[in-house]
KOLPARO-428046 format. One record per residue (C-alpha): z, y, x; residue in one letter; residue number from 1. Coordinates in nm, 3 decimals. Last residue first. Layout:
REC         z         y         x   residuo   num
REC         Z         Y         X         A   NUM
...
% end
This chain:
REC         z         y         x   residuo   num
REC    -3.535    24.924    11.407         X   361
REC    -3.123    24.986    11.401         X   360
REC    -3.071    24.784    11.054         X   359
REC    -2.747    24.849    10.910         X   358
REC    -2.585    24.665    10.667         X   357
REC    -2.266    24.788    10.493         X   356
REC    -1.895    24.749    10.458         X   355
REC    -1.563    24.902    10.277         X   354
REC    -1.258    24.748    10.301         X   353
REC    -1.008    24.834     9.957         X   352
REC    -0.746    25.055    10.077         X   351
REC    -0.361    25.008     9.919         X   350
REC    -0.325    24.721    10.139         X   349
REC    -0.301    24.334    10.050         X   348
REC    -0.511    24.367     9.752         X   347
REC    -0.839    24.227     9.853         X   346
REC    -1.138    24.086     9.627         X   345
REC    -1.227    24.517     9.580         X   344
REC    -1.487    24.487     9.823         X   343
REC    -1.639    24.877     9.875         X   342
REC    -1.992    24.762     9.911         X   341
REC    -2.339    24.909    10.050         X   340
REC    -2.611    24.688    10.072         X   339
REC    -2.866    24.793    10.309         X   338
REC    -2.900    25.100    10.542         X   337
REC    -3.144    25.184    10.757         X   336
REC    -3.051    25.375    11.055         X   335
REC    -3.276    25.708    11.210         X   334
REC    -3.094    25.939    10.982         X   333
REC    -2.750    25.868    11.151         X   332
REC    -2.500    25.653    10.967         X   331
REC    -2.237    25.739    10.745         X   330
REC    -1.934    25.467    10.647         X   329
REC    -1.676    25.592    10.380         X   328
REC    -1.335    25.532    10.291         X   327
REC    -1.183    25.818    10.039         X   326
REC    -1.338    25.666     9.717         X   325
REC    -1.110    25.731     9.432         X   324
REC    -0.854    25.618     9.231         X   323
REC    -0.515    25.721     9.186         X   322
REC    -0.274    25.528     8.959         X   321
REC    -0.036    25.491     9.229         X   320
REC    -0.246    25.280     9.414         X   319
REC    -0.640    25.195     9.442         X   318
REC    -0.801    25.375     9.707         X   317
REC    -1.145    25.248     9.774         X   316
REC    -1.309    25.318     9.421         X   315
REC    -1.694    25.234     9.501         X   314
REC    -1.781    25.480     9.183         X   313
REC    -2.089    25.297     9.084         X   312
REC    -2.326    25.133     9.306         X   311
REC    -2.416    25.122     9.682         X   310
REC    -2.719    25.190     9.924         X   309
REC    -2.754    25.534     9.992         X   308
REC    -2.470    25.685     9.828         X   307
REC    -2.261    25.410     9.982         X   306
REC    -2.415    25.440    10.335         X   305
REC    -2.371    25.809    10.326         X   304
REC    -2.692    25.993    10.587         X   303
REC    -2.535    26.193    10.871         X   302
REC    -2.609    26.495    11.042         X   301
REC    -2.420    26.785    10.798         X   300
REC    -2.272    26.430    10.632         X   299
REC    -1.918    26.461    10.799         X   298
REC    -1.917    26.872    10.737         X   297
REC    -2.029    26.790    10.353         X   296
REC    -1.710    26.469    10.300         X   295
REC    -1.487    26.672    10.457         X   294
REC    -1.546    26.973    10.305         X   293
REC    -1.508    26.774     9.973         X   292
REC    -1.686    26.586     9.637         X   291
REC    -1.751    26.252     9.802         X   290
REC    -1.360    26.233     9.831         X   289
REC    -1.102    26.247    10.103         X   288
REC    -0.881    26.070    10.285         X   287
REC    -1.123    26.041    10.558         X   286
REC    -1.031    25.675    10.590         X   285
REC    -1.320    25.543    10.817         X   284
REC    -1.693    25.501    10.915         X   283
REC    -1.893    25.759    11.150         X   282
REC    -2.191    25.564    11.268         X   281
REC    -2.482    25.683    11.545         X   280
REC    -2.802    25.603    11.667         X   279
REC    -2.831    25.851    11.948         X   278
REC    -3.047    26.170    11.904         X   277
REC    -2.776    26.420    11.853         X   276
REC    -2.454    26.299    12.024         X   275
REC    -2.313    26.679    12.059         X   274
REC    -2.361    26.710    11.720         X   273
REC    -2.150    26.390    11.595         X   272
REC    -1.868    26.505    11.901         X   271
REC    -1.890    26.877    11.710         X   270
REC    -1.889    26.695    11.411         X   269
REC    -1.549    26.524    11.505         X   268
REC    -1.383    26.845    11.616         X   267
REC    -1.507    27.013    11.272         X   266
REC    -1.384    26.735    11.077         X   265
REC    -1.010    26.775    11.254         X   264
REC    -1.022    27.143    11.174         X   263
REC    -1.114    27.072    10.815         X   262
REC    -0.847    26.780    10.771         X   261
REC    -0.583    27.055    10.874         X   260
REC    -0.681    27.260    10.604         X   259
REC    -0.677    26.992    10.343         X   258
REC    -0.376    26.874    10.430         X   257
REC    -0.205    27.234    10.315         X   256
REC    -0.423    27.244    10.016         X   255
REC    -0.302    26.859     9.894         X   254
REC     0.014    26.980     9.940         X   253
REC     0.048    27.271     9.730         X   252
REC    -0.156    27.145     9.503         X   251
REC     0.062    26.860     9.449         X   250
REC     0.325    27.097     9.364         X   249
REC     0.117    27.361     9.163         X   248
REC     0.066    27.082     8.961         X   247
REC     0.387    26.906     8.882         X   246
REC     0.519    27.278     8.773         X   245
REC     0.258    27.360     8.569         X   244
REC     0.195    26.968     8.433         X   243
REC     0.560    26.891     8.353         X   242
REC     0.588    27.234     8.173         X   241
REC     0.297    27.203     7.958         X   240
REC     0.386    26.843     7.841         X   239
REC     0.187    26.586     7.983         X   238
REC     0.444    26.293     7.940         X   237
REC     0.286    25.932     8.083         X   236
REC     0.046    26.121     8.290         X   235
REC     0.272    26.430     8.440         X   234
REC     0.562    26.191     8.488         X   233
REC     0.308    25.974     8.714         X   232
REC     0.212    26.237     8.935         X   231
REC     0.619    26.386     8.943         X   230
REC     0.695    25.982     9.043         X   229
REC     0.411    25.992     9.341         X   228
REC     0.534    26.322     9.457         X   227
REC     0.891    26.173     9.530         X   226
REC     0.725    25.880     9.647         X   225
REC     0.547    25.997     9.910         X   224
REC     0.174    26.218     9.922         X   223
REC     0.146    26.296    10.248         X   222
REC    -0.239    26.384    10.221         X   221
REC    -0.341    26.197    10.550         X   220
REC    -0.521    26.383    10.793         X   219
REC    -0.832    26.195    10.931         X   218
REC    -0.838    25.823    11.001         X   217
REC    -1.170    25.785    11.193         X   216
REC    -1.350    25.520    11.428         X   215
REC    -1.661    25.707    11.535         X   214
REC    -1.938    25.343    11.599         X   213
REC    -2.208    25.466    11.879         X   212
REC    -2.480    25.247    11.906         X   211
REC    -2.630    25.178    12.245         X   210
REC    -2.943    24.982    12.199         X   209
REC    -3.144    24.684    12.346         X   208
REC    -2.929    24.444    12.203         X   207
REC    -2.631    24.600    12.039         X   206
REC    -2.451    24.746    12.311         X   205
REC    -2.111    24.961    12.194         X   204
REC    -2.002    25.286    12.274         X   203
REC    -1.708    25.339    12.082         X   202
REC    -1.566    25.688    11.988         X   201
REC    -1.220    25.759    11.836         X   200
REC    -1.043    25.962    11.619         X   199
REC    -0.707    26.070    11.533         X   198
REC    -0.357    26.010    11.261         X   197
REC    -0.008    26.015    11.305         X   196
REC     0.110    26.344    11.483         X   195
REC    -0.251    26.518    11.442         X   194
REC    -0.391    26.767    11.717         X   193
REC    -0.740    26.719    11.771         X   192
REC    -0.911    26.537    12.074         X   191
REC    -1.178    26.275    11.987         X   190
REC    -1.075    25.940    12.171         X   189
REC    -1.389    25.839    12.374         X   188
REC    -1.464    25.467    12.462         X   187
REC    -1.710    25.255    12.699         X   186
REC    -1.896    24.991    12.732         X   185
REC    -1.808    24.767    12.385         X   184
REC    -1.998    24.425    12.411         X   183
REC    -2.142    24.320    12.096         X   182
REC    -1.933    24.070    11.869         X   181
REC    -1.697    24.379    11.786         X   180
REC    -1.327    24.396    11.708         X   179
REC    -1.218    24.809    11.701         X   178
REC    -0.917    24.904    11.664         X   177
REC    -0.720    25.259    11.558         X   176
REC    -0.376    25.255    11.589         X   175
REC    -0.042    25.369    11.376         X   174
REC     0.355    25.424    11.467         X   173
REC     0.303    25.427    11.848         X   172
REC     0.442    25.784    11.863         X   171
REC     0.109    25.956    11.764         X   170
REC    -0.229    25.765    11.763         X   169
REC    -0.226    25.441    12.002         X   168
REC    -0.620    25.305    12.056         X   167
REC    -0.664    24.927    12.014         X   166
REC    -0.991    24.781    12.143         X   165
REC    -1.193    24.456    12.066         X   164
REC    -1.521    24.281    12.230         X   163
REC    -1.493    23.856    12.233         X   162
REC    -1.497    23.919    11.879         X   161
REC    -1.414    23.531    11.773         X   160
REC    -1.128    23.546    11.867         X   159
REC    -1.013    23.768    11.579         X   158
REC    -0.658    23.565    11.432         X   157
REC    -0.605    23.512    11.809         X   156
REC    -0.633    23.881    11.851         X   155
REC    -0.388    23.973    11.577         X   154
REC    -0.134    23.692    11.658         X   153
REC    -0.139    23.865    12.070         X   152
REC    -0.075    24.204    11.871         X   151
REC     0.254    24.033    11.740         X   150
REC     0.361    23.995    11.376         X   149
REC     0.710    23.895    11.289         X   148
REC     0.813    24.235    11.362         X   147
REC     0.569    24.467    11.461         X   146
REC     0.168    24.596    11.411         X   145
REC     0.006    24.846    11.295         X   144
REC    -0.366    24.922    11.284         X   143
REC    -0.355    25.219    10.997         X   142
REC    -0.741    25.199    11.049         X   141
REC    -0.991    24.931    11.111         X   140
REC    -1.320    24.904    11.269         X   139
REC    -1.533    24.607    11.239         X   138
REC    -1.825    24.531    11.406         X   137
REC    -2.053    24.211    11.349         X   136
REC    -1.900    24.176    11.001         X   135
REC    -1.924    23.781    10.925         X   134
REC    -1.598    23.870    10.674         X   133
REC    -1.398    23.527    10.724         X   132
REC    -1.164    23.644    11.037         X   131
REC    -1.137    24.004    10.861         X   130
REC    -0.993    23.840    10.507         X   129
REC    -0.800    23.604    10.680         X   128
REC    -0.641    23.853    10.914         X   127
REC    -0.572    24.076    10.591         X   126
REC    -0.370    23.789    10.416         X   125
REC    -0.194    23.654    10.702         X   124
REC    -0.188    23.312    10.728         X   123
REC     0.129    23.079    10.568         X   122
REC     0.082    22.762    10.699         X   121
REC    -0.072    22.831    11.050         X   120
REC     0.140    23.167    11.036         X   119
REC     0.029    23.522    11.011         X   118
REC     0.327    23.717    10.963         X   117
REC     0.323    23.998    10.667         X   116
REC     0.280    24.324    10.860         X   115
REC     0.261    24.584    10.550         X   114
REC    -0.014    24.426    10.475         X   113
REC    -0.183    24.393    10.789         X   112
REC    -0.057    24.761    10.875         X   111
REC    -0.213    24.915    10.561         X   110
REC    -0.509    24.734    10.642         X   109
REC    -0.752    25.102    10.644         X   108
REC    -1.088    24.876    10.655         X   107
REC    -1.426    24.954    10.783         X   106
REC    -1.720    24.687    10.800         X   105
REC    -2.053    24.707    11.021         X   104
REC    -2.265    24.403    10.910         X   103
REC    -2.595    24.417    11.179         X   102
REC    -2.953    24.406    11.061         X   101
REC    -3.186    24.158    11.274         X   100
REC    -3.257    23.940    11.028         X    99
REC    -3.347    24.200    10.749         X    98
REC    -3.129    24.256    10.414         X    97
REC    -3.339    24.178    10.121         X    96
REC    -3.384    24.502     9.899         X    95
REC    -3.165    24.778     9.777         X    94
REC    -3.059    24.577     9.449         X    93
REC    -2.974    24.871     9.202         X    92
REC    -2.927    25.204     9.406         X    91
REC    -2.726    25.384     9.108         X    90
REC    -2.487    25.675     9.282         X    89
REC    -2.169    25.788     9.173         X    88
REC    -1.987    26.037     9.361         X    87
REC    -2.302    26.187     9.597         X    86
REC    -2.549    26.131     9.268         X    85
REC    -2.302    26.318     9.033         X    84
REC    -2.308    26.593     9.284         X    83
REC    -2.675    26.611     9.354         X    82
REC    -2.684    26.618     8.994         X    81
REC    -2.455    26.947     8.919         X    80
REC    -2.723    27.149     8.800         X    79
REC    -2.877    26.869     8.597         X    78
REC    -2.519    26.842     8.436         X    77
REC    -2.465    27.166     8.371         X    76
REC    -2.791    27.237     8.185         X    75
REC    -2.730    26.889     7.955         X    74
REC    -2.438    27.044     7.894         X    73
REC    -2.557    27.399     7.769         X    72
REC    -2.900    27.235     7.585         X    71
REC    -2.651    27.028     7.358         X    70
REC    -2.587    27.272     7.151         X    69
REC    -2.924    27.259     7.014         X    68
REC    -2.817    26.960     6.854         X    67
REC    -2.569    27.030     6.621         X    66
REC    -2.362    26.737     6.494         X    65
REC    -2.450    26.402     6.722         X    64
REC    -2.619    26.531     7.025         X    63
REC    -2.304    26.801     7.028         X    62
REC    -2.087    26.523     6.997         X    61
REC    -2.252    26.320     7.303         X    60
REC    -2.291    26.629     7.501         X    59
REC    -1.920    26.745     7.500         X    58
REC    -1.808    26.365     7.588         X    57
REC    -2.036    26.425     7.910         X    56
REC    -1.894    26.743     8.020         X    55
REC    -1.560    26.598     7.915         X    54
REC    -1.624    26.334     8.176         X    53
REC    -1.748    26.519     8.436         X    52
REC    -1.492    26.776     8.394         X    51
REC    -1.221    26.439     8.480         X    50
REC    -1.485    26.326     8.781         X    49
REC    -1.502    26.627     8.911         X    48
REC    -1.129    26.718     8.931         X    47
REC    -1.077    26.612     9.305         X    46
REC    -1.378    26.843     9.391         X    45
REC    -1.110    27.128     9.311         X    44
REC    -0.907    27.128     9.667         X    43
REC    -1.162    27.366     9.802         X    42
REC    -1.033    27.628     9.582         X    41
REC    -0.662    27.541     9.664         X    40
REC    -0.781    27.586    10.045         X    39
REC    -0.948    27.917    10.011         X    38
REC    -1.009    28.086    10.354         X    37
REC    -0.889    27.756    10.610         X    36
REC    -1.035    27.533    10.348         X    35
REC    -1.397    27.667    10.413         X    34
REC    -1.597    27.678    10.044         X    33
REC    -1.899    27.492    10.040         X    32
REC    -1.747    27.152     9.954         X    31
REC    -1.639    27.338     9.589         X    30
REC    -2.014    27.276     9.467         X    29
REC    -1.922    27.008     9.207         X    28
REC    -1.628    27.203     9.110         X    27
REC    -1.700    27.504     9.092         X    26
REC    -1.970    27.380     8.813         X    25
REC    -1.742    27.193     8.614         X    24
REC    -1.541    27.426     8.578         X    23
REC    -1.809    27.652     8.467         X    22
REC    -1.937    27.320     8.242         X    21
REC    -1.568    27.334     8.086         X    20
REC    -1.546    27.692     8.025         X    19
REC    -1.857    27.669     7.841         X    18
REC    -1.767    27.397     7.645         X    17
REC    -1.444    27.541     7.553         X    16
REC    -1.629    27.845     7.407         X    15
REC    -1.882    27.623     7.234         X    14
REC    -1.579    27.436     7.063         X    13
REC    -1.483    27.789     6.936         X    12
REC    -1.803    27.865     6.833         X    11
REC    -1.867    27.551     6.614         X    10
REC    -1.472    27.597     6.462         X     9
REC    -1.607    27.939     6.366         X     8
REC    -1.923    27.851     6.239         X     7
REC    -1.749    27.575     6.047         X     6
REC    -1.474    27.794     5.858         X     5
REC    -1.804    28.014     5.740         X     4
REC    -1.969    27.717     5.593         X     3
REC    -1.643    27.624     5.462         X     2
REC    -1.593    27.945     5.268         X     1
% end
């Protein structure tokens, strides 16, 4: 009979529902697992937002046509909420920003734009951007310059940080700077082995203080346009063979960066632990997600700005059809933090700048 037919359909939607909040589940608590022992099982924070989703899709029908279903998301999701919190948090207005609070801002430029000149008539697009931001330190990533545009246009473009540094990563293909309006004593690269991408230390005076500003671009995921095209065949025409093969792919790689982010992360939180006690920032492209080891190891001693004091999902990376947050800015314990922003007015790299407030009373 129908009633029967029903039961059966109910069941079987229960079944998915379960496997869905498991999923869901691993997921959100995938950070704990070392990449060097499972590194396609630490890979599966990427898919928290899409189980989040049809967690939450799986709670509205059951709310609607039998409601004591609904007790098995709803138990998911409170298990998962220091999860849902980390990748999108709801801070509302986090209070007037004190005098003496500094702007710190971090921005992978996608060398300036893929170095567009920066001419009196025709400025460069990032330059602009950086030269009207009022951030009192600003660290950028992917610094690369050539061409039409010269470092000596760069520093011109920021005169008005008297303080600035440019550390070479690899074969002079990418930099890490640092423009600052307080004075910069002294600097620290962070040695791990990377061909294109590193870590630095600043040791800058603010006032009475010495705050120390870690200038990251951690292992990049690779991802070129090859595995760009099998990403977007897999959207546009998801049929079961597309998605195996497209998958295990991108898996593939992701897993293998993923590994070699980890022993870069632990290097950096060894510098972060050996530093305990000093007011401290870590800001940069970690290419990775809230939901990672990279993310957990980074925040071990270290408070998120953006989970702290931002809104919403903060997307920072925003080609391809890929969007997540993967810039971040953490601060020691001892820091306040106001108004958190990933500024999406930009589109001259495929990063979005992310900045904060930080007050070091």
């Amino acid at each position: 009979s129908m009633i029967q037919v029903g039961k059966w359909l109910g069941y079987i939607l229960l079944g998915i529902n379960a496997v869905l909040a498991a999923l869901l589940g691993f997921s959100a608590y995938s950070p704990n697992w070392d990449p060097h022992t499972s590194p396609v099982a630490s890979c599966a924070g990427l898919f928290f937002p899409v189980l989040l989703i049809l967690n939450l899709f799986f709670l509205l029908f059951w709310l609607l046509v039998y409601r004591r279903y609904a007790l098995l998301p709803i138990l998911i999701l409170i298990v998962c909420w220091n999860s849902i919190q980390t990748y999108c948090p709801i801070n509302g207005f986090s209070g007037d920003v004190p005098e003496e609070a500094i702007k710190v801002l971090s921005y992978n430029t996608r060398a300036f734009g893929e170095k567009q000149p920066h001419t009196k008539n025709k400025p460069n697009e990032v330059l602009e951007y950086l030269r009207n931001c009022d951030a009192d330190i600003i660290c950028l990533q992917e610094y690369i310059y050539g061409g039409k545009l010269k470092k000596k246009d760069i520093d011109y473009a920021l005169r008005d940080y008297p303080y600035r540094h440019y550390h070479s990563l690899g074969k002079g293909l990418n930099g890490l700077g640092c423009y600052s309006r307080y004075p910069i004593l002294s600097t620290k690269p962070i040695p791990y082995k990377s061909n294109r991408n590193g870590s630095i230390a600043y040791y800058i005076k603010v006032k009475e203080d010495t705050l120390v500003v870690i200038n990251n671009h951690l292992e990049s995921n690779r991802i070129f346009k090859a595995d760009v095209e099998t990403y977007q065949d897999m959207v546009d025409a998801p049929n079961s063979q597309n998605l195996s093969s497209g998958m295990r792919k991108l898996l593939k790689k992701l897993a293998e960066a993923t590994v070699r982010r980890s022993t870069q992360v632990d290097k950096v939180r060894e510098t972060i632990q050996s530093l305990k006690g000093k007011k401290l920032i870590a800001c940069g492209d970690f290419n990775d997600t809230p939901i990672s080891y990279t993310h957990r190891a980074m925040c071990e001693d270290l408070q998120d700005a953006f989970v702290e004091a931002g809104n919403g999902l903060g997307i920072s990376y925003n080609r391809n059809r890929l969007y997540f947050r993967i810039d971040h800015i953490l601060a020691s314990k001892d820091l306040k933090i106001f108004d958190c922003k990933v500024d999406d007015s930009i589109k001259a790299s495929d990063h979005n700048p992310i900045w904060c407030f930080v007050s070091l009373k």
